[in-house]
C-alpha positions in Angstrom: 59.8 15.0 -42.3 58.9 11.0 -42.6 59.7 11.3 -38.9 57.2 14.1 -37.7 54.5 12.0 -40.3 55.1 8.8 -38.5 54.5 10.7 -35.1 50.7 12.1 -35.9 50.0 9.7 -37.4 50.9 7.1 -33.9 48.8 9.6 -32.2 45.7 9.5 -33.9 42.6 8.2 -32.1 45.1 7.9 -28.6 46.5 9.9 -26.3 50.4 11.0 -26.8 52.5 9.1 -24.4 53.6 12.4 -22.5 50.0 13.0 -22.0 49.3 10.0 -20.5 52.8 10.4 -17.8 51.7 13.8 -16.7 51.7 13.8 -12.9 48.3 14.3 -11.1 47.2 17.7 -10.1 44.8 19.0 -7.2 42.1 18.3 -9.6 41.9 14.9 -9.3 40.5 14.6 -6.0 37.8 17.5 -6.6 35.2 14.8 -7.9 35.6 13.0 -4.8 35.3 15.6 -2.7 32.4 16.3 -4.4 30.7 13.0 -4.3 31.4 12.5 -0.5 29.7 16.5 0.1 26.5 14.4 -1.6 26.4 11.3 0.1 24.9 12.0 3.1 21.8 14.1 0.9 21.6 11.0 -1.3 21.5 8.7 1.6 18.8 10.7 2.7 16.6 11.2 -0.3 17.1 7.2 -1.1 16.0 6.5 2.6 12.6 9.1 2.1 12.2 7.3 -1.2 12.0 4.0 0.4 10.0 4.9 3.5 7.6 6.1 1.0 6.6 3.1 -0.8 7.0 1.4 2.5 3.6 3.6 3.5 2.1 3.6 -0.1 2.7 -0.5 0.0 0.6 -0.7 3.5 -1.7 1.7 2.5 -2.9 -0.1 -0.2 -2.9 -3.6 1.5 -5.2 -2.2 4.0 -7.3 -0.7 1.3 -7.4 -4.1 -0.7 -7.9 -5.7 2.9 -11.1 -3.8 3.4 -12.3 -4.5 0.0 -11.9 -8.2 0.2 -14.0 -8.4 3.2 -16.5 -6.6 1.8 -17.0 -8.4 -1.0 -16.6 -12.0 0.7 -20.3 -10.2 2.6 -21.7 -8.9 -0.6 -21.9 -12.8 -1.6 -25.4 -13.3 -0.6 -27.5 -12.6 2.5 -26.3 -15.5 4.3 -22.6 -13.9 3.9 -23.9 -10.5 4.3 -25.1 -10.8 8.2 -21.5 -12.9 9.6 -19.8 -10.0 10.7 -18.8 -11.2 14.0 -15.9 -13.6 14.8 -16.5 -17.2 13.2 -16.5 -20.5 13.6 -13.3 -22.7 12.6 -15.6 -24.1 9.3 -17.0 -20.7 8.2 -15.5 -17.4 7.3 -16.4 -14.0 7.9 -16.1 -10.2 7.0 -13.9 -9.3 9.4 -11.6 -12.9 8.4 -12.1 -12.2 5.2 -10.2 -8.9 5.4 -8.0 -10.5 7.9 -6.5 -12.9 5.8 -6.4 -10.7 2.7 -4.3 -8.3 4.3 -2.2 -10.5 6.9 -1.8 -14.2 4.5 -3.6 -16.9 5.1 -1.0 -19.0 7.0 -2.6 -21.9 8.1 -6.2 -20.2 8.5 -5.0 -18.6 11.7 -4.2 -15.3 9.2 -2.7 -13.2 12.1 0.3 -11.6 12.5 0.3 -9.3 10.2 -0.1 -5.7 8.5 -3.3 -5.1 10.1 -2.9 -4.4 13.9 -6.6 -3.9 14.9 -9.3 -6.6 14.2 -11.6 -5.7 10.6 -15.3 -4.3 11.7 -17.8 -5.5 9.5 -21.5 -4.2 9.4 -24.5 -4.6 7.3 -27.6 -2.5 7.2 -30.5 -2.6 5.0 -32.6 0.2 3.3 -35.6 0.8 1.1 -35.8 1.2 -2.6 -39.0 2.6 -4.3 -38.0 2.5 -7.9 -36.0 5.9 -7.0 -32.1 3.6 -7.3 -31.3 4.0 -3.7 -27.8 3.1 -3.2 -25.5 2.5 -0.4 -24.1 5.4 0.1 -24.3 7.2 2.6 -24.5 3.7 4.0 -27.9 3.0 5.7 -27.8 2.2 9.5 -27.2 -1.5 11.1 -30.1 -3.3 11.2 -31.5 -7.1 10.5 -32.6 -7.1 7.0 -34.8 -10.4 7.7 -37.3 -8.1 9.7 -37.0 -5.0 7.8 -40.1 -3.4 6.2 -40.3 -2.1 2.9 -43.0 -0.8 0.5 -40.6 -1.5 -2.3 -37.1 -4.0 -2.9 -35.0 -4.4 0.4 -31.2 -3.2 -0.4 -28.7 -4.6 2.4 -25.6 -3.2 2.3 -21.9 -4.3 3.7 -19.3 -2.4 5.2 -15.6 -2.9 6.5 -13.2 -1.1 7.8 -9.6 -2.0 8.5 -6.9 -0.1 10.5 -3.5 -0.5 10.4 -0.7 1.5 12.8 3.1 1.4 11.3 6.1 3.2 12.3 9.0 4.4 9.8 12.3 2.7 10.0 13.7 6.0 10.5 12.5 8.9 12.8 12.6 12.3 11.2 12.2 15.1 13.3 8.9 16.9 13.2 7.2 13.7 11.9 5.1 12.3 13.9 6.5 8.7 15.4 3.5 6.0 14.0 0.9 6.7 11.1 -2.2 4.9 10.8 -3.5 3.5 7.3 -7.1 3.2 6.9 -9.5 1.5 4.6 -13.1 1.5 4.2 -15.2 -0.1 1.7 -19.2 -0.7 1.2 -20.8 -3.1 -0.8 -24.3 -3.7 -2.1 -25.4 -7.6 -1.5 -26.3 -9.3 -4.4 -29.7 -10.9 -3.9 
């Protein structure tokens, strides 16, 4: 009786050693099986996953792109009206946005996210004491010469563009997207 004690007792909290020696059974490669059924679906999910925030990532950079150029022109009027290409001294809009969005590596800021060059516009309109805004945004026009009964509200506006193609090609998705951002500005006077 000591003897049959003694053995529960060994086995408590561990496996019996015949348990342990038992030889394997087709069971043991089911989970295997199993997992390389999945891999490929994983792979795939894991892939869409990534591509994803690849888009949402350049999305938002040409978003924030747009956004800085803008407000580089809502500055002041002198800011306001450069929304041509520059001079090597002074920035503009469309730089502005440029190097936002692509680094500023040596003020060239090229070669980058953004594959088309930032448009930048300003336009001016009239404010009676009614809080006219800038939206819808007011056509292009020289603010120095406009006319106006009541305060002289010049707005800014730039939009960036942006073409990227996924790592992977899917089928029935189209080959490149195009990212877009827009962003208007009132000048601070």
């Amino acid at each position: 009786m000591e003897q049959t004690e003694m053995r529960q007792t060994k086995g408590v909290g561990r496996l019996p050693l015949q348990t342990a020696r038992q030889p394997k059974t087709a069971e043991s490669g089911q989970t295997l099986m199993e997992f390389a059924l999945l891999l490929p679906f994983m792979m795939l999910l894991l892939l869409g996953i990534a591509e994803l925030g690849r888009a949402a990532f350049i999305t938002i950079t040409v978003s924030r792109a747009a956004t800085a150029g803008a407000a580089y022109g809502a500055q002041n009027a002198a800011t306001a009206s450069q929304t041509g290409p520059g001079t090597p001294l002074a920035m503009t809009m469309p730089e502005a946005a440029l190097c936002d969005a692509n680094g500023d590596n040596g003020h060239t800021c090229a070669n980058g996210i953004l594959t088309q060059a930032p448009v930048a516009q300003n336009g001016c309109t009239c404010d009676t004491g009614t809080g006219t805004s800038c939206h819808p945004f007011p056509g292009p026009s020289n603010c120095s010469y406009y006319a106006c009964a009541g305060q002289i509200v010049e707005c800014v506006r730039v939009t960036t563009h942006a073409n990227f193609s996924p790592l992977f090609h899917y089928p029935g998705l189209p080959t490149t997207f195009q990212a877009n951002g827009t962003s208007i500005m009132r000048v601070r006077r």
